[in-house]
C-alpha positions, -999 to +999 in steps of 0.1 A: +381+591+673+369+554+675+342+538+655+305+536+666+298+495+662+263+482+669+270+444+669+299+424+664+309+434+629+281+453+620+287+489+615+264+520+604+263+515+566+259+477+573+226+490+591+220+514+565+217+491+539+193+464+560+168+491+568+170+500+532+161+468+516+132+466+544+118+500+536+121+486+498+103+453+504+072+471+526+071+493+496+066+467+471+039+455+490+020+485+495+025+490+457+005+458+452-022+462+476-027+495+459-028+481+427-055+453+439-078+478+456-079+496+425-083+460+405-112+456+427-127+492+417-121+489+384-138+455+384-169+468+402-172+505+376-172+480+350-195+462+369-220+488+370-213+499+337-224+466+323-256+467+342-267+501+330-259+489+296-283+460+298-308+477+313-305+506+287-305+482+262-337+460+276-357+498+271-340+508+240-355+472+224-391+477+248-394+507+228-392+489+192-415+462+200-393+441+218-378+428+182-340+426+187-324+441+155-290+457+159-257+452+139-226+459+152-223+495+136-261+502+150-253+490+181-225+518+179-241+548+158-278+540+174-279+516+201-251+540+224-266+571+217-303+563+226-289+544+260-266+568+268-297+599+266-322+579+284-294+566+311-285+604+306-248+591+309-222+590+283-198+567+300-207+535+310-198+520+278-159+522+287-146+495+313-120+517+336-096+480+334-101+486+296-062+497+285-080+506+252-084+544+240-098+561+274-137+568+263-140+539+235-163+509+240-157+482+261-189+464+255-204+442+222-236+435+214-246+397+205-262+398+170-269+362+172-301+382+189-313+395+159-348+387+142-358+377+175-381+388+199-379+393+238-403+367+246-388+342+226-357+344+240-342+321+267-336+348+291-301+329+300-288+342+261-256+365+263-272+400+253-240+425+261-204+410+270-166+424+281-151+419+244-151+422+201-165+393+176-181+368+200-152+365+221-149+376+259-120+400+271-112+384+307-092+418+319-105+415+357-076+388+369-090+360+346-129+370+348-155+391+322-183+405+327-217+394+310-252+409+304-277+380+298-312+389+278-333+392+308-306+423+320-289+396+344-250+412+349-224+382+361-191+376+362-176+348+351-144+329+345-131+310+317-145+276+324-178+292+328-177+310+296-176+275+275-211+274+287-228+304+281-252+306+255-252+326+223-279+322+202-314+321+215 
């Protein structure tokens, strides 16, 4: 019995192993567009998280005279549950890119805020942001997401985050 050859000096496994390695590369990149498509979803929850937290938050402080006055455990043992009743939603306070325990907060409040009112806030004053301690959490390739005072959700990048403002 003689020997199948496809080429000159290219047998069967020889073709074996090429298709494999192509099969493994197309593979790879599926993997990856995969894993941006759900980069982009996660990005665009958290997103929509963020913008029902600022707007919960703009009623829960319309409903105490517009005076912001929340500390970072009020914010927590307060602050959540009130939003998350009147957004009846439990949540939206968890980013989905957030590797964090599934269900814990993703979001801080800015307690620079506090002893202020509404009105007398420059509306462009970071209210909710992606983070802990006054420092953004840029999880969504390099950007975070920010809830200014007038309820105002963006995403920004590092160089843009020098800029923001924090106390009113």
């Amino acid at each position: 019995m003689q020997r199948v050859r496809l080429g000159k000096g290219i047998g069967i496994g020889a073709l074996s192993v090429i298709a494999l390695s192509v099969m493994s590369i197309v593979l790879r990149v599926r993997i990856a567009e995969a894993a941006e498509k759900q980069t982009k979803a996660d990005t665009n929850a958290c997103y929509i998280n963020m913008r029902q937290v600022a707007m919960g938050m703009q009623t829960y402080f319309y409903e105490r005279g517009e005076k912001f006055d929340l500390t970072p455990l009020s914010y927590k043992d307060k602050a959540m549950p009130e939003i998350s009743r009147l957004m009846a939603n439990k949540g939206f306070f968890h980013c989905p890119a957030d590797k964090g325990a599934p269900g814990s907060n993703s979001y801080s409040y800015n307690t620079n805020l506090n002893g202020h009112t509404m009105a007398e806030t420059n509306l462009e004053t970071v209210m909710v942001y992606e983070g802990k301690d006054g420092k953004l959490d840029f999880r969504h390739d390099g950007f975070a997401l920010v809830a200014f005072a007038d309820g105002y959700t963006e995403l920004i990048n590092m160089s843009r985050a020098e800029h923001l403002r924090w106390k009113p």
